[in-house]
C-alpha positions as CSV (number, residue, x, y, z in Angstrom):
1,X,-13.6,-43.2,-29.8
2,X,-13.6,-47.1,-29.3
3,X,-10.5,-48.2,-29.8
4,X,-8.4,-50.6,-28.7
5,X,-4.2,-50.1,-27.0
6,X,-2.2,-47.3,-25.8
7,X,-4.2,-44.3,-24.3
8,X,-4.4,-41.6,-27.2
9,X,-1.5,-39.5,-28.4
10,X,-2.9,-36.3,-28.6
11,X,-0.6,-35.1,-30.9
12,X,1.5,-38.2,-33.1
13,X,4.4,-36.2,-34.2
14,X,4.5,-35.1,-37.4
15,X,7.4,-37.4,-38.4
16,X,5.3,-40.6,-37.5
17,X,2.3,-39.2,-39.7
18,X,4.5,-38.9,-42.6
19,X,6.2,-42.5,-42.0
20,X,9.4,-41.3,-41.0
21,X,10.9,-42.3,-37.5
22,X,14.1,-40.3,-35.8
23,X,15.9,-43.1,-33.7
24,X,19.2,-42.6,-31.9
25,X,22.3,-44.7,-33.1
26,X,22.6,-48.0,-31.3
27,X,25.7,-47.4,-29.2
28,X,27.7,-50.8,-30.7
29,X,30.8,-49.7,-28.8
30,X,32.3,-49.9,-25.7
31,X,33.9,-46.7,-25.9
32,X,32.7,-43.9,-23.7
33,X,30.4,-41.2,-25.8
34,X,32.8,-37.9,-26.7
35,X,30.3,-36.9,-28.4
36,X,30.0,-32.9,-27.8
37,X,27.1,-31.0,-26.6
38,X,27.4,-28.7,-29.4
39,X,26.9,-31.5,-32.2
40,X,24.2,-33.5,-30.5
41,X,22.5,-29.8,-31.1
42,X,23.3,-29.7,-34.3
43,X,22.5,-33.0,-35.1
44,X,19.1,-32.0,-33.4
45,X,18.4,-29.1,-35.3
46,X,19.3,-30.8,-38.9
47,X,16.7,-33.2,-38.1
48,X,14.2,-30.6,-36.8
49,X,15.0,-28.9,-40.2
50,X,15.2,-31.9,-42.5
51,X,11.4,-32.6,-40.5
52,X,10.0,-29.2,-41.6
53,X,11.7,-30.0,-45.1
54,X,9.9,-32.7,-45.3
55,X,6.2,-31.6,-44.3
56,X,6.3,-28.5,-46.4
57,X,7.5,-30.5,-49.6
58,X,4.0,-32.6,-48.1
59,X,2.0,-30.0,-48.4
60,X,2.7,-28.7,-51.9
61,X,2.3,-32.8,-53.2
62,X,-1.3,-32.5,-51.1
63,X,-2.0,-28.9,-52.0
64,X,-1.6,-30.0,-56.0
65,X,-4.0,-33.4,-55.7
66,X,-7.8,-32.9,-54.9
67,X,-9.7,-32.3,-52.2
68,X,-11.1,-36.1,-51.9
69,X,-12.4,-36.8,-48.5
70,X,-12.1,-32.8,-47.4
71,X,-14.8,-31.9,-49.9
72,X,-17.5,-30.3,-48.1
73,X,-20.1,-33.1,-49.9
74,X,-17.7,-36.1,-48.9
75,X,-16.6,-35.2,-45.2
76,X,-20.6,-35.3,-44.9
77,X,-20.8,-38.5,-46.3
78,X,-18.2,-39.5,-44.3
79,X,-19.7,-38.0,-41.3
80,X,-23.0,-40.3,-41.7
81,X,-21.2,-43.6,-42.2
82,X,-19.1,-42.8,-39.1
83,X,-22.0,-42.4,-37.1
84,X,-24.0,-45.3,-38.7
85,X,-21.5,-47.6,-36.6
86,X,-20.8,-45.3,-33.4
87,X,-24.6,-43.9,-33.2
88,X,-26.8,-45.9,-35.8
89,X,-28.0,-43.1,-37.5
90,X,-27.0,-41.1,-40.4
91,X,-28.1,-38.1,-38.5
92,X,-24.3,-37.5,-37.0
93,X,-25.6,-34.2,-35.8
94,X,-28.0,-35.9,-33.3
95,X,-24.7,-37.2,-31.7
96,X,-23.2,-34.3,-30.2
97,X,-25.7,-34.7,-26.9
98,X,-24.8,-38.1,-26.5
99,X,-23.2,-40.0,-23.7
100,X,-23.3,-42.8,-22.2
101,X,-21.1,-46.0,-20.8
102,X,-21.5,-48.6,-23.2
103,X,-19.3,-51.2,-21.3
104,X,-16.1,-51.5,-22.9
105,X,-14.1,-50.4,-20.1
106,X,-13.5,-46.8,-21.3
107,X,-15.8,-45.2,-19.2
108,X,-18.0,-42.9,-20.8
109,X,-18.3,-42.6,-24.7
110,X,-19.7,-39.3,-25.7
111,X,-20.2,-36.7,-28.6
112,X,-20.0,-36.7,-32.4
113,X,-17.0,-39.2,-32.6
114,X,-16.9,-41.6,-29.5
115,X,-15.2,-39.7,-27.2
116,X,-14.3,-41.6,-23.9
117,X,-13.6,-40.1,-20.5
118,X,-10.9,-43.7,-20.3
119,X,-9.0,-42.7,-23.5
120,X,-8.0,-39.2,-22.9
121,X,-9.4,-37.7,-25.8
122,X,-12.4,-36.3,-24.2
123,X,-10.6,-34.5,-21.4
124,X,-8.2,-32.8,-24.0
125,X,-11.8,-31.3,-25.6
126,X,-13.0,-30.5,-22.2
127,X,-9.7,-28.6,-21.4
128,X,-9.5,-26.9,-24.7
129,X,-12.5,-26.2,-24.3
130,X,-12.5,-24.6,-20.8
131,X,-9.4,-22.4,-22.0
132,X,-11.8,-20.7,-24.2
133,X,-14.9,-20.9,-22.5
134,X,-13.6,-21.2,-18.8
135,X,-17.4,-20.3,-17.4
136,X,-18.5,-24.0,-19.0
137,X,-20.6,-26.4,-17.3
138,X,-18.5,-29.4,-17.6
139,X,-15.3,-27.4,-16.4
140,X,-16.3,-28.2,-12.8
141,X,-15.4,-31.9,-14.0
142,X,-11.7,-31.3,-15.2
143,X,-10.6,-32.6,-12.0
144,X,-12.6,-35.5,-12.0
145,X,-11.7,-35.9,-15.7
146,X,-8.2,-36.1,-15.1
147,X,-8.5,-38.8,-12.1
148,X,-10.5,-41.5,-14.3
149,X,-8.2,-40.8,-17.2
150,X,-7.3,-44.1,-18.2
151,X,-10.0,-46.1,-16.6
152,X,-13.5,-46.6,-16.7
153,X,-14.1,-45.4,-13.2
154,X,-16.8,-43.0,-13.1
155,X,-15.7,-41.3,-10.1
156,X,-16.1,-37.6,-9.2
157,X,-18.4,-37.8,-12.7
158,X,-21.6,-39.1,-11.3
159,X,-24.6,-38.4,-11.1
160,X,-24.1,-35.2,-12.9
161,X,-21.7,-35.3,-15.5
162,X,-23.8,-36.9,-18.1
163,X,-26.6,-34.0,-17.8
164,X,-24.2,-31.2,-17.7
165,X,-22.1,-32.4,-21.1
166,X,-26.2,-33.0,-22.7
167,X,-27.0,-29.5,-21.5
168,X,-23.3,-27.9,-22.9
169,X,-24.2,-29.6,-26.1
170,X,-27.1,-27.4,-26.9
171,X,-24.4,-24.4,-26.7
172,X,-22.7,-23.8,-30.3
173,X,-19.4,-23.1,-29.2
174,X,-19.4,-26.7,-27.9
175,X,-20.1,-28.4,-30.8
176,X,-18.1,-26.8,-32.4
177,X,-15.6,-27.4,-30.3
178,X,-16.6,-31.2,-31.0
179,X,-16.5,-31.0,-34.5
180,X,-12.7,-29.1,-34.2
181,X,-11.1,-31.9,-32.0
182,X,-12.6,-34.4,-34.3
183,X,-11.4,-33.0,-37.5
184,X,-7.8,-31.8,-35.4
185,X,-7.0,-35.1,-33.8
186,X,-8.8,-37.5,-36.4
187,X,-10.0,-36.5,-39.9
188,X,-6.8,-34.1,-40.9
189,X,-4.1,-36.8,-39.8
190,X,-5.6,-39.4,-41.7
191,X,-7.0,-37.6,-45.0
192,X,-3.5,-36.1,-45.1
193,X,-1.6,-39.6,-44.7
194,X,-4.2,-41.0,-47.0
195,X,-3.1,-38.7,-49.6
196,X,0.6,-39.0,-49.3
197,X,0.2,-43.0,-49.5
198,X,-1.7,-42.1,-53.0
199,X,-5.2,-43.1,-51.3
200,X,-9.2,-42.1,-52.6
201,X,-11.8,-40.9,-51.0
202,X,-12.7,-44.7,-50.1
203,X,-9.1,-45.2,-49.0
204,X,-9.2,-41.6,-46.8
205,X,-12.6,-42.9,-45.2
206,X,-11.3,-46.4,-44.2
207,X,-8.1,-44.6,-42.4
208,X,-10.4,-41.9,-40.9
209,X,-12.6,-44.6,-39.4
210,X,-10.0,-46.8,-38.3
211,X,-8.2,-44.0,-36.7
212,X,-11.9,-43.0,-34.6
213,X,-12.0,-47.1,-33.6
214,X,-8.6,-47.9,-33.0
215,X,-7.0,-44.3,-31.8
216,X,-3.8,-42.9,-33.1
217,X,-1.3,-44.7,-31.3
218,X,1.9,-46.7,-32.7
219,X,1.2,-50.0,-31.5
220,X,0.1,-53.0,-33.5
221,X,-3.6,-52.4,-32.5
222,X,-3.5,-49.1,-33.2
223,X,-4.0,-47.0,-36.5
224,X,-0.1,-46.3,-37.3
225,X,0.4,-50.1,-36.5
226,X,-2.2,-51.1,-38.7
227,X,-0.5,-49.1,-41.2
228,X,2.7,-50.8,-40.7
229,X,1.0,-54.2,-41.0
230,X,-0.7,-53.3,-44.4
231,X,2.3,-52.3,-45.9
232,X,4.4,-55.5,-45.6
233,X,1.3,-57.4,-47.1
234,X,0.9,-55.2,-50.1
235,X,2.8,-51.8,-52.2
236,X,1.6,-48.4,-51.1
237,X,-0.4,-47.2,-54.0
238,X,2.3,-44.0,-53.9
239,X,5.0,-46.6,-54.2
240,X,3.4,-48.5,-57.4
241,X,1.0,-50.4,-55.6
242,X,-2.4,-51.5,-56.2
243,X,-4.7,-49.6,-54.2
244,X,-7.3,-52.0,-54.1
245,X,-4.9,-54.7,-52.9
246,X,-3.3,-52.8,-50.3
247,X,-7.1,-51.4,-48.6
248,X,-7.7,-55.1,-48.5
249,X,-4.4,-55.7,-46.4
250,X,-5.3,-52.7,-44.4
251,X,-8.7,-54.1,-43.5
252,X,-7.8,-57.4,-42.9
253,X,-5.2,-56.1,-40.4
254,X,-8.3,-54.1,-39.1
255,X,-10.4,-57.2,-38.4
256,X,-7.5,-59.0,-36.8
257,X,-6.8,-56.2,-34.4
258,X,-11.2,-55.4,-33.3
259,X,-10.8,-59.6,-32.6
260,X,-7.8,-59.1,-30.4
261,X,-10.1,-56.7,-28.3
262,X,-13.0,-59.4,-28.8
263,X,-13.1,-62.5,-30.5
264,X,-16.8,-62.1,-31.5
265,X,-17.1,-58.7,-31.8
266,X,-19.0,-57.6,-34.9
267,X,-16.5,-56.7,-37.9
268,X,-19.5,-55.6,-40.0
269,X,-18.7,-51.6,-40.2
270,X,-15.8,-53.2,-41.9
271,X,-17.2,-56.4,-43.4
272,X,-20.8,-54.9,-45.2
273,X,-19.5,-51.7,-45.2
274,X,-16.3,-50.5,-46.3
275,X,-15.0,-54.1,-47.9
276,X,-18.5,-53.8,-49.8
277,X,-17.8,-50.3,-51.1
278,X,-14.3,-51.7,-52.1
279,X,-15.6,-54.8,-53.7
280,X,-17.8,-52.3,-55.9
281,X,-14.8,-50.5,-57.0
282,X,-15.9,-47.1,-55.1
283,X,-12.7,-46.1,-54.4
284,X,-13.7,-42.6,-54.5
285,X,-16.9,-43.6,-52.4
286,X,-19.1,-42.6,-55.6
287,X,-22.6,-42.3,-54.3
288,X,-25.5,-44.2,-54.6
289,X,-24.1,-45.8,-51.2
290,X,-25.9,-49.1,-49.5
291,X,-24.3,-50.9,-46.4
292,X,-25.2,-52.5,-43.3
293,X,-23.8,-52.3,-39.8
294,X,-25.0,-54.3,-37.3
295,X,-28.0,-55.6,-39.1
296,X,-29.1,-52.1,-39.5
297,X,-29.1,-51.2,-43.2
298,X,-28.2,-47.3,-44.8
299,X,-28.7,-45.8,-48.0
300,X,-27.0,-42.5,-49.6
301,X,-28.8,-42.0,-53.0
């Protein structure tokens, strides 16, 4: 995952996915608090409940619209353009051996979707991992993994880390282990809030990638931030708005957050790819497919 702010929430609560926040009342008085323990509890549980309310009337409105970027054809599609900008192929399969330290001061990036050994997402796999298969040969690393969390120290990692994740990734289990922690901390949370903000295939894809790139955290360089920063440009299309106005805000809040990290950094996964296939009105990413990331260009006939 390249992406830029917080380390990775591993699990954004389910009331931030859905856009709703829970904040404790300002205390605007100088009186003591009386409140009682017993109706903070309650007041704890009605939220818990009114959250679980909430998410199951969320899954009948998802359950009801169709499959979109969860269709077996288009989480392919979506797979290759992923890995046309992390791996510059459309072979994503290739990726799940790869690993190395590209120099953005996550330490190592590694597998299908970018994971980095700086941004915590690749020690959760490793751990979950290692709970099912605890005989693994990166499990040895945990320790290590845990220390450079955060960093790009490669500490207690080298020289053997990178050998032993290529060699695990010729074991099944581990790719699919890959391909769960992708779709568990990355494709479901944003195909899901896609939906509920009335969003294509196109629009599912551009939140998918932008949640790989920038990670799922709440600040303004982050996915959810990003979100917040789209919707006071343009209307959610669930709320009336034009969809094709508000992917635009989206991606121009996009390209000011990868320029925050950089100033010249390429924007062109965003600039030749997914603004192209929103200038051509693919908003359900319709295939034939032609775009260009870092002067490389791919087809999908």
């Amino acid at each position: 995952m390249r992406r830029i702010g917080v380390p990775l929430l591993a699990a954004v609560p389910v009331a931030i996915a859905a856009g709703i926040f829970f904040l404790s009342p300002s205390d605007s008085s100088e009186e003591p608090d009386t409140t009682s323990q017993s109706a903070v509890g309650e007041d704890g549980e009605a939220a818990k409940n009114r959250a679980e309310e909430k998410r199951s009337a969320d899954d009948k409105a998802i359950a009801a619209l169709p499959p979109g970027l969860a269709a077996p054809a288009k989480k392919e599609l979506a797979q290759q353009i992923v890995a046309s900008a992390e791996n510059s192929t459309l072979d994503w399969r290739t990726a799940y051996a790869y690993i190395e330290d590209i120099g953005d001061g996550q330490g190592y990036t590694a597998g299908i979707i970018g994971f980095c050994t700086g941004t915590h997402d690749l020690l959760t796999l490793v751990e979950r991992y290692t709970k099912d298969h605890p005989d693994n040969g990166l499990a040895r690393y945990l320790p290590a993994l845990r220390e450079v969390d955060g960093s790009d120290s490669h500490e207690g990692l080298d020289p053997g880390f990178t050998a032993a994740w290529k060699a695990e990734a010729k074991v099944e289990a581990f790719r699919e282990a890959q391909d769960a922690e992708r779709d568990r901390v990355y494709f479901d949370p944003a195909v899901r809030l896609a939906k509920l903000d009335g969003l294509g295939a196109l629009g599912q894809f551009i939140y998918y990638d932008a949640m790989v790139f920038h990670g799922p955290g709440t600040n303004a360089t982050s996915f959810y931030g990003l979100r917040e920063s789209a919707m006071k440009k343009a209307d959610l299309p669930s709320e009336g708005g034009s969809e094709t106005a508000y992917l635009n805000a989206f991606l121009d809040a996009r390209e000011a957050a990868m320029r925050i990290r950089k100033s010249d950094i390429d924007t062109s996964r965003v600039d030749t790819a997914q603004r192209r296939f929103l200038q051509e009105g693919k908003l359900e990413l319709e295939t034939p497919l032609t775009w260009a990331v870092y002067g490389e260009t791919y087809k999908v006939p």
